[in-house]
C-alpha positions as CSV (number, residue, x, y, z in Angstrom):
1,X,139.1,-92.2,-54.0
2,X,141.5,-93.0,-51.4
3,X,140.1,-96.4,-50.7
4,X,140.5,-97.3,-55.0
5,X,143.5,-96.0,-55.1
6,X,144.3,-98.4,-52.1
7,X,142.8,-101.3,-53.4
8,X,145.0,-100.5,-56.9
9,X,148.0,-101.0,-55.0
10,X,146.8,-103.5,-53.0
11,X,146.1,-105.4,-56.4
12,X,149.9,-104.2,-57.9
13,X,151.4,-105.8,-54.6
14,X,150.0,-109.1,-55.1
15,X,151.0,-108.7,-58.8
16,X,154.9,-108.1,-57.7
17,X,154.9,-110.4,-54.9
18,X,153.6,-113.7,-56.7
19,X,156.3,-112.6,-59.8
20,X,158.7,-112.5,-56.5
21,X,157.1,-115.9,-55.4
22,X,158.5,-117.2,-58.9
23,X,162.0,-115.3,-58.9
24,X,163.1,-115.9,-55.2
25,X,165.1,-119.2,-54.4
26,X,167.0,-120.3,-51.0
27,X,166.9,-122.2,-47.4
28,X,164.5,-122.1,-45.2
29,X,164.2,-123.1,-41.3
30,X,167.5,-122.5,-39.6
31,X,169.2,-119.4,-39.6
32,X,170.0,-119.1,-43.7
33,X,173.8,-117.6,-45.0
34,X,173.6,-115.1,-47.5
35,X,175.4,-117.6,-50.0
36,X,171.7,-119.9,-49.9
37,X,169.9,-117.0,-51.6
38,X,169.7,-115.5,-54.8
39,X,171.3,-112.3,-54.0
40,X,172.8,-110.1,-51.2
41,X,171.1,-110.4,-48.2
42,X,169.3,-107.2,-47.6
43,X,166.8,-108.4,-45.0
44,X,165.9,-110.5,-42.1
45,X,163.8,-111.4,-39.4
46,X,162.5,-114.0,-37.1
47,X,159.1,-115.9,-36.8
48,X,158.2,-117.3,-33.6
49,X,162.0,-117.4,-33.2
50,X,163.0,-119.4,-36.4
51,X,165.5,-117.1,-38.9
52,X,164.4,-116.2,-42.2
53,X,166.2,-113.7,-44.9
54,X,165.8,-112.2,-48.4
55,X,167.3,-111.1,-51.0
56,X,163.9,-109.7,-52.8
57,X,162.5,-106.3,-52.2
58,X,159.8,-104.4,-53.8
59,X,158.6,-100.8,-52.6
60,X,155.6,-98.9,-54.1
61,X,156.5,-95.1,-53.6
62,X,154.0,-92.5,-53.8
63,X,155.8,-89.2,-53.2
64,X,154.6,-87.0,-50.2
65,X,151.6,-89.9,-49.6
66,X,152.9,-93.1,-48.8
67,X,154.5,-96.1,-49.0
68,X,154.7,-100.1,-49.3
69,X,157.5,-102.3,-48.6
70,X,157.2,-106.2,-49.2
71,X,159.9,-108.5,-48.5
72,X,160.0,-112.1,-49.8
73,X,161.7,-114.9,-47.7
74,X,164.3,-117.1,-49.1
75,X,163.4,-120.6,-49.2
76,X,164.8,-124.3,-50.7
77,X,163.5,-125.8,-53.5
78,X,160.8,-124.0,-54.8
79,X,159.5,-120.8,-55.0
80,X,158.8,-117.7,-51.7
81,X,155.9,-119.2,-49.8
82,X,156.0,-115.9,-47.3
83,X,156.4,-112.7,-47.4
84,X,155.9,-109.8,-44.9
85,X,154.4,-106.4,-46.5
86,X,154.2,-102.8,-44.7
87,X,151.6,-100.2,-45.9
88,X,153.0,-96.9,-44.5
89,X,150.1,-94.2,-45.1
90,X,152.6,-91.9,-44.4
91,X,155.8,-90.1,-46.6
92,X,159.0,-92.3,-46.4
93,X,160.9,-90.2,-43.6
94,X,163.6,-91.6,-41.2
95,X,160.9,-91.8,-38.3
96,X,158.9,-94.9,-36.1
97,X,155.5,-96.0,-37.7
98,X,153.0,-97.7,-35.5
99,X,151.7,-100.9,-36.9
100,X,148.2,-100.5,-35.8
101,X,146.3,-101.0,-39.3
102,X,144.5,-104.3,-40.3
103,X,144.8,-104.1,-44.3
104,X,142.6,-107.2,-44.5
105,X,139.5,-106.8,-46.7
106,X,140.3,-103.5,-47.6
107,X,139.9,-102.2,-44.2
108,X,139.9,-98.3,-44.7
109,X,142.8,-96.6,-43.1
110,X,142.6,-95.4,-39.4
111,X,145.1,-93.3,-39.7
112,X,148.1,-95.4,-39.3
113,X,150.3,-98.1,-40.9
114,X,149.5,-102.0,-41.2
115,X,151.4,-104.8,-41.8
116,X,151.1,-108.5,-42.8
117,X,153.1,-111.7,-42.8
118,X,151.3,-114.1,-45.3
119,X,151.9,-117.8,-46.1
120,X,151.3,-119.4,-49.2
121,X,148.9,-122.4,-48.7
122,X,149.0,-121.3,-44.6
123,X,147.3,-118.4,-44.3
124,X,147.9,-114.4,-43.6
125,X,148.3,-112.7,-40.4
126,X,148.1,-109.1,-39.5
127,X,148.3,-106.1,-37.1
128,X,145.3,-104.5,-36.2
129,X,144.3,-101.8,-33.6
130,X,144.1,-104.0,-30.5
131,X,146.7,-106.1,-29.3
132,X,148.6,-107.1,-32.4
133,X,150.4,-104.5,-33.0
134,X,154.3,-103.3,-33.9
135,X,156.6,-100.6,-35.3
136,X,158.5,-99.6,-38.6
137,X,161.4,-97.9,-37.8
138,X,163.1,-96.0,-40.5
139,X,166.5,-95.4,-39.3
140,X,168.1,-93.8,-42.6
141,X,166.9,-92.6,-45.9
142,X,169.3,-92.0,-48.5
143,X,168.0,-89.5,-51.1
144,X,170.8,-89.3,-53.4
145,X,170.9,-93.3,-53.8
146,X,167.6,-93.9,-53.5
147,X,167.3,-96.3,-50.6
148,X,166.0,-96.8,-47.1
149,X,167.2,-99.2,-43.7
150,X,165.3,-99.8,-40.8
151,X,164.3,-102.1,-38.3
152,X,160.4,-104.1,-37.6
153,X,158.7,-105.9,-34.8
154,X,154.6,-106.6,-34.8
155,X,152.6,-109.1,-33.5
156,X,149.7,-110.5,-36.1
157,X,146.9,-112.7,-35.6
158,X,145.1,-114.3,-38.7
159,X,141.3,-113.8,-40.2
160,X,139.6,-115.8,-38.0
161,X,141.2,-114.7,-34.5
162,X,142.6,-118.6,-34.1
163,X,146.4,-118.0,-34.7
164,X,148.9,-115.2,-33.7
165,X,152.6,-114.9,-35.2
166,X,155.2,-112.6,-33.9
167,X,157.4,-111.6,-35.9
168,X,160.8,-110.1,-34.4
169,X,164.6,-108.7,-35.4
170,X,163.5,-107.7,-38.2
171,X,166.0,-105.6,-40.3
172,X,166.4,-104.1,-43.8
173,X,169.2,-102.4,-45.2
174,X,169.6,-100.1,-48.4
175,X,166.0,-100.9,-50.0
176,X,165.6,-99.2,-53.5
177,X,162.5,-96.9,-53.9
């Protein structure tokens, strides 16, 4: 049951982010101004130490179960070609969240959270439970508005174990759920 109902959200993901792939506009490489995207800058973080930011959010809330949050970079001239996603198997609370899941191939969950930083046309990367690893920190939760800020850090490495991205200063700030 748990693993459908994972894979269902895991499909509804892909679903949002390719419609945010099509919605999401701005610069990419250098560090990007909040004027080059589409809308207020409500994250950023760096990759291998180059800036990226976005003005794109979607969260999947599941009340008391868990949670996902997938942000789509900002880049020029056509649409998002990455995005980084967290799958939090845990209730959105301010708290840290280990990033030692590898959500590839429907891993089944060992009993943390996962994340992944995926390139269009270049390949996805992703924690797992060995040495690419991070955290989700959660610093504030606002129940009345509705929204969440925090902070990320993780090291990923891709399917075949060739390539490793880490993924640093990564912040978020007011995200609607």
């Amino acid at each position: 049951m748990h693993i459908m109902k994972n894979l269902t959200k895991t499909i509804a993901m892909a679903i949002l982010c390719g419609a945010l792939a099509i919605i999401s506009s701005c610069h990419r490489g250098e560090t990007i101004t909040s004027g080059n995207c589409p809308g207020p800058v409500i994250a950023s973080w760096k990759v291998d130490g180059t800036s990226y930011q976005s003005s794109t959010s979607v969260t999947t809330y599941d009340s008391g179960f868990d949670f996902t949050l997938t942000l789509a970079a900002c880049v020029s001239g056509s649409t998002a070609d990455r995005t980084v996603t967290f799958e939090v198997l845990h209730d959105l609370q301010v708290t840290s969240y280990p990033l030692r899941w590898k959500m590839l191939h429907a891993n089944p969950p060992n009993g943390y959270s996962g994340a992944d930083y995926l390139i269009t046309n270049g390949g996805s990367y992703f924690t797992d439970s060995v040495s690419n690893t991070g955290v989700l920190n959660v610093t504030a939760v606002n129940t009345s508005a509705k929204t969440y800020s925090g902070n990320f850090q993780f090291t990923a490495v891709n399917d075949a174990g060739t390539g490793v991205v880490h993924i640093t200063d990564g912040t978020f700030t007011n995200i609607p759920y």
